[in-house]
N, C-alpha and C positions, 0 to 999 in steps of 0.2 A: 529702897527708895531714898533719897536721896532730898532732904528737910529743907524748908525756908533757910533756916541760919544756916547749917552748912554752904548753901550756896551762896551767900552773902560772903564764904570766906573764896570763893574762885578768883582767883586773877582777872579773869574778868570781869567782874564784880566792883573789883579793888583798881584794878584803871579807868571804868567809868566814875566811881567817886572820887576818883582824884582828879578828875579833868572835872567836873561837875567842883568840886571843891576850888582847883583852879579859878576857876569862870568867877566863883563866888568871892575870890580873892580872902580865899578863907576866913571867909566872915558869916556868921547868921542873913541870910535872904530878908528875914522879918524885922531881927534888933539891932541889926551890924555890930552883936558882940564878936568881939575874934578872939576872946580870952577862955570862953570854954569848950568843953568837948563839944565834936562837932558831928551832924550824924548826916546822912545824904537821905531826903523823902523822896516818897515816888507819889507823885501828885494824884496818878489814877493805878491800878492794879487792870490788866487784861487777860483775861485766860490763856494759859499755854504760853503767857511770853517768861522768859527767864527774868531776873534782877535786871542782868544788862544789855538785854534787847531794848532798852528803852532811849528815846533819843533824848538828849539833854536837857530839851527844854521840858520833859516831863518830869525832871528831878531839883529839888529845892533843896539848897544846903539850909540847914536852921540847928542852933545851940540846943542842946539837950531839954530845957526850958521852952522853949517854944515847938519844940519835935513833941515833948509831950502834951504841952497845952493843945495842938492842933489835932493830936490823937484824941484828946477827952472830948474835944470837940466833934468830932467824925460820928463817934461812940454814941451821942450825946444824939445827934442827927438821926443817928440807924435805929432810936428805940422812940422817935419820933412817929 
């Protein structure tokens, strides 16, 4: 079987975050940093769909910093 991050390294995976990255004009969506690493969110998660079955608009480019603040946040909500 075949793991989250493995699939995250598929091709197509890796041209949806760069067309996603594109659009963002490789910038953070949240801080418009564009000096650091940059990571592609998936706004929602669906069962059975891959990384990149998802259309554009359900992926957020955001800087490492804010990818993770919005994780602690998620986390934060689901023990709510």
């Amino acid at each position: 079987m075949t793991t989250y991050w493995e699939k995250l390294k598929d091709p197509r995976w890796q041209k949806a975050r760069l067309k996603a990255m594109e659009r963002a004009e490789f910038c953070c969506e949240r801080c418009g940093d564009s000096e650091s690493t940059l990571n592609v969110h998936h706004k929602e998660y669906l069962k059975g769909r891959e990384p990149w079955e998802y259309h554009d608009k359900q992926l957020a480019v955001l800087c490492e910093d804010c990818h993770e603040y919005l994780h602690s946040r998620e986390d934060f909500l689901k023990k709510v």
